[in-house]
C-alpha positions in Angstrom: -70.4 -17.2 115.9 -69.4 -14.0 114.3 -71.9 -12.9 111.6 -70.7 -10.7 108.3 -72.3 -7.6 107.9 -74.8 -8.2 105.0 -73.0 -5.3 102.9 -69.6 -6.9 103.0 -68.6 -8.4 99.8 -66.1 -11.3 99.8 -64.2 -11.2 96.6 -64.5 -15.4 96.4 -67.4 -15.6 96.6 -68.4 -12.2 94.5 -70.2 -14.5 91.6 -72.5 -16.6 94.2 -73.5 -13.6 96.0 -74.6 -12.0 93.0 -76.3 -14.8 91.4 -77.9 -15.4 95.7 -78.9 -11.7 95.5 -82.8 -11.6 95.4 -83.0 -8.5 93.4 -86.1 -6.5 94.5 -87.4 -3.1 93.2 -87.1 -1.4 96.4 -83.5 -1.2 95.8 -82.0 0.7 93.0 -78.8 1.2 94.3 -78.4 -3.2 94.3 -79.7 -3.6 90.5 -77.0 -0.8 89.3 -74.3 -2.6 90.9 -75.8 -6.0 89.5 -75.8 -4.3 86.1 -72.2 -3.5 86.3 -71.1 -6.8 87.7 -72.5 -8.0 84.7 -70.6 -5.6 81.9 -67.6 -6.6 83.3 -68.1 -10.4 83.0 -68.8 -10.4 79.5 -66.1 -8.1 78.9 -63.9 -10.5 80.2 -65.5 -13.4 78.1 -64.5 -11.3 74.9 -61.0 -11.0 76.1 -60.7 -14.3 76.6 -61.9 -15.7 73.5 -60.0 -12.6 72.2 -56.7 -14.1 73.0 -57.5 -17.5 72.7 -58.6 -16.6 69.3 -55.0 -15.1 68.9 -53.0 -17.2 70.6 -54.4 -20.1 68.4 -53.8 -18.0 64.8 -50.4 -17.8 65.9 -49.5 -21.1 67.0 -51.0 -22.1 63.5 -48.9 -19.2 61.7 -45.7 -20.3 63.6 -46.8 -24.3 62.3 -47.5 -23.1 58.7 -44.4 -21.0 58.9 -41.6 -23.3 60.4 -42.7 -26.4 58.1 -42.0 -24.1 55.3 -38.6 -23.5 56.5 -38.1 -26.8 57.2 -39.1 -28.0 53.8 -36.7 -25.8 52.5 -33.5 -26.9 54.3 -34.2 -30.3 53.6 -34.6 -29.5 49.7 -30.9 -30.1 48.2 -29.7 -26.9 45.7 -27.7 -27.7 42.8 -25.1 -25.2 42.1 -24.5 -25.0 37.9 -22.0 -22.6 37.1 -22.4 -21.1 33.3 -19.1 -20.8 31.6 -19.2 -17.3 29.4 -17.9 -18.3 25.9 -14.1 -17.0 25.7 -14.0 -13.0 24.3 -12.8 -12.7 20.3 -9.6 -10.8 20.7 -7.4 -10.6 17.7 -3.9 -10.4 18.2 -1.5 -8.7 16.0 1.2 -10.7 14.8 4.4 -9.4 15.8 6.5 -9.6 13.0 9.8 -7.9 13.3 10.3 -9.5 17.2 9.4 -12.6 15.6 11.9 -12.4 12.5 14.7 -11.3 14.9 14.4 -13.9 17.4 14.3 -16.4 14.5 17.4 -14.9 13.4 19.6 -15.1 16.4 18.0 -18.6 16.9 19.9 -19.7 13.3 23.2 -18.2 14.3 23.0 -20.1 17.7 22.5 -23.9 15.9 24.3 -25.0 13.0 21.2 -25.5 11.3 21.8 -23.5 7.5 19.3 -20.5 7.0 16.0 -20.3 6.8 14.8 -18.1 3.3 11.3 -17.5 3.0 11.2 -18.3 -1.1 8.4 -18.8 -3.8 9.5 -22.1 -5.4 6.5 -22.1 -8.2 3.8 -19.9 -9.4 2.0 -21.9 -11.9 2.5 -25.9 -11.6 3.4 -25.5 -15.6 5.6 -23.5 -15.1 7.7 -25.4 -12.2 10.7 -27.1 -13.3 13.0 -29.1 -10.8 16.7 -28.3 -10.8 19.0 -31.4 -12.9 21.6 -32.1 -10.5 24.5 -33.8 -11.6 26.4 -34.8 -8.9 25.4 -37.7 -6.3 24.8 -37.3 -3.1 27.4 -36.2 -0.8 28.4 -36.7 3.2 27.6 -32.8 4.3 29.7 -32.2 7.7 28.5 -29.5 9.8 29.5 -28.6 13.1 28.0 -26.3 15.7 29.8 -22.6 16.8 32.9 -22.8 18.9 30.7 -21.7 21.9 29.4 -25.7 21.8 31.2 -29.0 21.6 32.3 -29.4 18.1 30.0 -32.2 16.4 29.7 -33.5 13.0 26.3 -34.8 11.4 25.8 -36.8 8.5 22.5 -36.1 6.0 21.0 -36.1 2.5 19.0 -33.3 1.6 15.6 -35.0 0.0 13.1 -33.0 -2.1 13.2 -28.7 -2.8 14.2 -27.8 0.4 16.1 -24.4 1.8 19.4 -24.7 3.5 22.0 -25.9 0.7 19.7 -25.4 -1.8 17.4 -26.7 -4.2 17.7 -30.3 -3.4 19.8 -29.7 -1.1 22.8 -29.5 -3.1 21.8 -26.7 -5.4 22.3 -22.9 -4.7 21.1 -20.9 -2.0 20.4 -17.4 -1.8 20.4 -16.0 -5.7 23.4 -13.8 -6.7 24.0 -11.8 -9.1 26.8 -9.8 -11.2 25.5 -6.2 -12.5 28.0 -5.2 -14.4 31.2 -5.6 -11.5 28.5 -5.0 -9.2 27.6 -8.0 -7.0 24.8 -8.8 -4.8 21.9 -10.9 -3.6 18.2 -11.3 -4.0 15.0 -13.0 -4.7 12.9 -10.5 -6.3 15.3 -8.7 -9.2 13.9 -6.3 -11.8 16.1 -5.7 -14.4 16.0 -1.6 -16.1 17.0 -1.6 -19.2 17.6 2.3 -21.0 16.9 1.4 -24.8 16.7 4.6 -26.0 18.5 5.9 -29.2 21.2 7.7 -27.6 22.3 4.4 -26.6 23.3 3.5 -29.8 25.7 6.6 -30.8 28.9 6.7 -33.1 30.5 7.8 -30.3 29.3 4.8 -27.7 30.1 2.8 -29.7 26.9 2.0 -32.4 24.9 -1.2 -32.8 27.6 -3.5 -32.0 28.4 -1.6 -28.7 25.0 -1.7 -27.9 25.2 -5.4 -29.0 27.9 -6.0 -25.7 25.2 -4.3 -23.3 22.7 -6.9 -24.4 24.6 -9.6 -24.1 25.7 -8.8 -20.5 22.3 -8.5 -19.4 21.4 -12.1 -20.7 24.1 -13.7 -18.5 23.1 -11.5 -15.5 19.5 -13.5 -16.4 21.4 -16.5 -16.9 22.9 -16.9 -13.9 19.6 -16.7 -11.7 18.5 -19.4 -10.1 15.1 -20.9 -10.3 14.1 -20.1 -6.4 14.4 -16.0 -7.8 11.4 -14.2 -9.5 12.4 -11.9 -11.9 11.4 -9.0 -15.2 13.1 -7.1 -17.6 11.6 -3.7 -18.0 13.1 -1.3 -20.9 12.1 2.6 -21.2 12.9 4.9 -24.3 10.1 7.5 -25.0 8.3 5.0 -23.5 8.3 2.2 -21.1 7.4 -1.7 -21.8 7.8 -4.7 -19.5 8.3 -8.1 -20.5 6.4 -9.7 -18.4 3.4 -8.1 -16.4 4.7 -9.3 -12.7 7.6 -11.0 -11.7 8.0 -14.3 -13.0 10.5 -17.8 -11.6 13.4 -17.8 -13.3 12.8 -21.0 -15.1 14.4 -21.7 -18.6 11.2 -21.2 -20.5 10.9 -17.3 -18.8 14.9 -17.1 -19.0 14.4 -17.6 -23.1 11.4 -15.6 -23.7 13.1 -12.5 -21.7 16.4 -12.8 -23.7 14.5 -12.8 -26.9 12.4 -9.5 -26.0 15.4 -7.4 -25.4 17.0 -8.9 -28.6 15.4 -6.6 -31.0 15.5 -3.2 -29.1 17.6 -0.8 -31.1 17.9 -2.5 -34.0 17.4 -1.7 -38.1 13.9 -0.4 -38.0 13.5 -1.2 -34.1 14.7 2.0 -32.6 14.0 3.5 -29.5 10.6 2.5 -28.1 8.3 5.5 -28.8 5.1 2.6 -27.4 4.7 0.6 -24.1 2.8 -1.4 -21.7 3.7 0.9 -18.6 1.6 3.7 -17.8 1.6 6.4 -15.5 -1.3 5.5 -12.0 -1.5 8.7 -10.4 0.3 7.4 -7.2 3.2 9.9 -7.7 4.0 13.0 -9.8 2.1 14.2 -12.8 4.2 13.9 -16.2 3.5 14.9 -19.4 5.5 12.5 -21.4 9.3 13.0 -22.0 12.0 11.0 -23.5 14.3 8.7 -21.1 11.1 8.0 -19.3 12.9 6.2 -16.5 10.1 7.1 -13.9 8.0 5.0 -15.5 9.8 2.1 -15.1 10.7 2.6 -11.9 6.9 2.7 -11.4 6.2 -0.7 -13.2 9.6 -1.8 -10.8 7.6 -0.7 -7.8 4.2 -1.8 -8.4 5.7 -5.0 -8.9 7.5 -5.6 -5.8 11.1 -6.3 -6.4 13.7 -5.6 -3.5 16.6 -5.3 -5.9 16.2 -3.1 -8.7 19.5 -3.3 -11.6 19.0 0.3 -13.8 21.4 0.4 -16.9 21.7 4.1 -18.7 23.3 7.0 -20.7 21.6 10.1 -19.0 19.5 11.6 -16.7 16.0 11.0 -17.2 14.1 14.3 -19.1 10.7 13.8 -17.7 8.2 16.4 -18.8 6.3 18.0 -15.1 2.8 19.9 -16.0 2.0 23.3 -15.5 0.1 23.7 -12.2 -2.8 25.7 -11.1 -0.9 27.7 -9.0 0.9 28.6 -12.0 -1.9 29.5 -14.5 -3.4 31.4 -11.6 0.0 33.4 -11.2 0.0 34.2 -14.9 -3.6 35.0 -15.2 -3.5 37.5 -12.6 -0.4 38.8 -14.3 -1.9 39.3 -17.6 -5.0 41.2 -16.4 -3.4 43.7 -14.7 -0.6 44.2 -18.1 -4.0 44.2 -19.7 -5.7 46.6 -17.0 -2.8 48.7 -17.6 -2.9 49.3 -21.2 -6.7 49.5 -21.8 -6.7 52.4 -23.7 -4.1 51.3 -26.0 -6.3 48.2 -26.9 -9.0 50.5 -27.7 -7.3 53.4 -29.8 -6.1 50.2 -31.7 -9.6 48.4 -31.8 -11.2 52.1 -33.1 -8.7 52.7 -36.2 -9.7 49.0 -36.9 -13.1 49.4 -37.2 -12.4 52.9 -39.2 -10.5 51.8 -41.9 -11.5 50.5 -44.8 -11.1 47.1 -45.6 -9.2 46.0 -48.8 -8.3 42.4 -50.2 -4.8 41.3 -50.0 -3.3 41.2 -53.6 -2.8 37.4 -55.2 0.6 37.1 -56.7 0.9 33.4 -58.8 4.9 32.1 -57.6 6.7 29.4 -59.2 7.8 26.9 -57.0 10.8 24.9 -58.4 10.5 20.8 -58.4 12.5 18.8 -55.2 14.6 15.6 -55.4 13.1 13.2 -53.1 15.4 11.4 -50.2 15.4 8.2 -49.4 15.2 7.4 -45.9 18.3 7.8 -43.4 19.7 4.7 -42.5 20.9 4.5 -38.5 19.2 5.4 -35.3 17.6 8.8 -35.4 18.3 11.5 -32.2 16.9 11.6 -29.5 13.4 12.7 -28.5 13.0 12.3 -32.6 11.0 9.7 -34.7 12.7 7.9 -37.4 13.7 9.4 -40.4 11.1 8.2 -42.9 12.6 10.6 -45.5 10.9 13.1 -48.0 9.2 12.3 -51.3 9.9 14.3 -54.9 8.0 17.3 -55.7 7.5 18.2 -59.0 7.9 22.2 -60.1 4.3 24.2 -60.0 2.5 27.3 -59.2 0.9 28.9 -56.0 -1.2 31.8 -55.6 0.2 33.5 -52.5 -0.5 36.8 -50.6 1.2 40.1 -51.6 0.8 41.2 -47.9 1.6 39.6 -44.6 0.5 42.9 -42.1 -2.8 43.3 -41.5 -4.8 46.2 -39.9 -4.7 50.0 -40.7 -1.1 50.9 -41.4 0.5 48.0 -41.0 -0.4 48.4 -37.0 -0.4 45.2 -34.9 -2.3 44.6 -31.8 -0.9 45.3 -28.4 0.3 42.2 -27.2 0.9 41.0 -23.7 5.0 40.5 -23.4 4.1 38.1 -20.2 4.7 34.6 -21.5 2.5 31.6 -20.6 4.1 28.9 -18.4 5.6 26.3 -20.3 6.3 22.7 -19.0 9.4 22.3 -17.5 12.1 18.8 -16.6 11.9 16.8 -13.5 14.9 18.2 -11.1 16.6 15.0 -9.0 14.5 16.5 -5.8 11.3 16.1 -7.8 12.3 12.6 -9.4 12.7 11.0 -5.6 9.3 13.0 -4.7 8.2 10.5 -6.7 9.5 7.6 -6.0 9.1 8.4 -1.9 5.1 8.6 -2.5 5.3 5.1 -4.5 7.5 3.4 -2.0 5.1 4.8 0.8 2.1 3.0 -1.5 3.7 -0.2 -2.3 6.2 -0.6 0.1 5.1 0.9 3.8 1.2 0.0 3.6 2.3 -3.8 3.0 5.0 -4.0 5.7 7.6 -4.4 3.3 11.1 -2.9 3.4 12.5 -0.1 0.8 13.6 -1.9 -2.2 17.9 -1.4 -3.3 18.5 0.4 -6.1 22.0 -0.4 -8.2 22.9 1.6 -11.2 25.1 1.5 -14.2 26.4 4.6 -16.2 27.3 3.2 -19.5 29.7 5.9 -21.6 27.3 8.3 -19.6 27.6 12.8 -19.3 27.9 14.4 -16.4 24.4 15.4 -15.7 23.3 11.5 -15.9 26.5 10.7 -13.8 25.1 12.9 -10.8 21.9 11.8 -11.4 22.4 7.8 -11.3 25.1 8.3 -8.3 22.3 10.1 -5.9 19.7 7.7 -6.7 21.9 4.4 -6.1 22.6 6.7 -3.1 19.3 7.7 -1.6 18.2 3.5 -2.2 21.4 2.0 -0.5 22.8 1.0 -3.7 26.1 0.8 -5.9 26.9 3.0 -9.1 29.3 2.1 -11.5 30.8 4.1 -14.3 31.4 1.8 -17.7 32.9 3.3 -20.5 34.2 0.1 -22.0 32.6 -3.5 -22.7 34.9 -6.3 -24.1 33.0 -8.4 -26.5 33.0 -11.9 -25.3 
């Protein structure tokens, strides 16, 4: 048998040849080997429990871990979906596009039109129409672009279309004086001033005529129209302080407030209820005071305005800053100027000696008194109250009327102070564009119409009522005559 050398070391057998191995103390080179063989095998048991330790953790992490995800694919989500609440937009209605497309829809259908109207203000003062007639077959048919129909209907309650009722009238027209129209809102200008009432137009009775004419015009409105007479002298005065229905009861108490104007012991009107509000030009009063009715017209809202008149307005403008400033600077330098004049004068003043004027005692003779003048008084004037007696007396009075040394006066600036001056026509319509742009244009409305009459009127009024009617898309008529009817 072959025999292994004792040094050989089989590497199956490595363990049991250690653990055989007698270890003796003669050999040192043996028990360092031993020693070595001996690191290494522990080494080895702590990688082993190393990984084993490792390999375990993460088979447990990969458990703990994939049951999680498990668990949470089997749990069910419920989607809810929030609805934002909707955004607060506000829209602007669009009026005009939705007034014209009404509009061409009307004159498609044979439906009658559609007028927007204020049928009461105060449930007192509504008053249904009387209608005497019965009820009619109405036949309408449809434009010749569509089969020509006929309907059949009764109109039932205040409706718009043919009327109040449906038989009454539609639109409200009017007759101004040969001058015909229509509207819904009418203010109604009436110049009561005394010039009216001249010889030479024709007096109180003439005057008379005008009235009347102006109580059929308010006659012949219809109760779907709102309406106001306004007067204006020295003054302005409304009847009523908006526009009003045109019921009977307003009808009445309108024709009764013009009924006194220029009358014995009425004349003019110097007092009213119509004030100037600082939306156009400054005036410092006047006589014809037309702007102010125009004013109380405006503020109102009418969008048919009848003006009756003899003249041109003669409104009173103020003197402005600018102005004073012009003439102040104008008068310091005058005053610059003649300095030493001032003070030569101001020296012999102050030099000479100063005497009492001389007290003559004058008889003054007595004065019949007059009674008062019968007949309108002129214009821009208050009424002739007339002048009481004066019996015959004495006054003391001054010998002397120059004072200073000499008889020498002052120096005195010849540079005149600005005065107040008339409204010209450009001025006038100023005015009235700043209160249409108030009343009118910041309310969406449209520019009111503006008719006017010249009764037995000069030339200057003449030009003046032609370019307003003119500038407001209105009529002017000239009357020189009025029948008495």
């Amino acid at each position: 048998m072959n025999e292994e050398p004792e040094n050989t070391i089989v590497a199956d057998e490595e363990e049991p040849a250690l653990m055989a191995a007698p270890q003796t103390e003669a050999d040192p080179r043996s028990l360092a080997e031993l020693g070595s063989i001996k690191m290494a095998q522990q080494r080895r048991r702590l990688l082993s429990v190393s990984f084993m330790t490792g390999g375990i953790g993460l088979v447990v992490s990969l458990a703990v871990f994939g049951g999680y995800v498990m668990m949470n694919m089997q749990v069910e989500e419920k989607t809810v979906f929030v609805a934002p609440p909707p955004p607060k937009r506000r829209y602007e209605p669009r009026k005009l596009e939705h007034k014209v497309k009404i509009q061409k829809r009307q004159r498609s259908s044979s439906r009658p039109t559609i007028v927007p109207r204020l049928v009461a203000m105060k449930k007192t003062n509504m008053t249904l129409p009387n209608i005497q007639v019965d009820p009619k077959v109405i036949n309408t048919s449809f434009q010749p672009k569509f089969k020509s129909v006929s309907g059949k209907g009764v109109g039932v309650g205040l409706g718009n279309g043919y009327g109040l009722g449906g038989f009454g009238q539609g639109v409200n027209k009017f007759n101004f004086f040969g001058i015909r129209g229509k509207s819904d809102r009418i203010a109604i200008l009436v110049d009561v001033s005394v010039s009216m009432v001249e010889e030479e137009k024709g007096g109180v009775a003439g005057y008379m005529r005008v009235k009347n004419r102006i109580n059929r015009v308010v006659d012949a409105l219809n109760e779907g129209a709102l309406f106001n007479v306004i007067v204006f002298g020295d003054a302005a005065d409304a009847c009523f302080h908006s526009l009003v229905i045109a019921n009977t009861k307003n009808k009445k108490e309108a024709k009764n407030y013009l009924r006194p104007f220029n009358t014995e012991g009425n004349w003019g009107c110097a007092t009213g209820n119509i004030h100037s509000d600082g939306k156009g030009l400054r005036a410092q009063g006047g006589t014809t005071r037309l702007d102010l009715a125009l004013t109380a017209a405006f503020q109102q809202g009418a969008d048919t305005i009848l003006i009756i008149s003899d003249g041109a307005p003669m409104v009173l403008r103020g003197v402005t800053p600018d102005e004073m400033r012009a003439y102040s600077n104008k008068k310091r330098e005058w005053e610059k100027a003649n300095s030493a004049k001032i003070k030569a004068w101001e020296e012999s003043q102050s030099s000479a000696p100063s005497t009492p004027p001389k007290m003559v005692k004058v008889w003054i003779p007595p004065k019949k008194g007059r009674p008062p003048r019968k007949g309108p008084p002129r214009e821009g004037e208050p009424p002739d109250q007339g002048t009481p007696a004066v019996p015959g007396h004495y006054e003391w009075r001054s010998s002397s009327s120059s004072g200073g040394h000499g008889g020498r006066r002052r120096p005195t600036c010849p540079i005149k102070p600005p005065k107040p001056r008339y409204w010209t026509l450009a001025e006038f319509l100023k005015h009235l564009k700043l209160l249409h742009e108030h009343y009118y244009l910041k309310k969406g409305k449209k520019r009111p119409v503006i008719h006017c009459i010249g009764y037995k009127i000069d030339r200057a009024g003449n030009k003046f009522l032609k370019a307003l009617a003119k500038e407001y898309k209105g009529k002017y008529r000239r009357v020189q005559t009025l029948k008495a009817r």
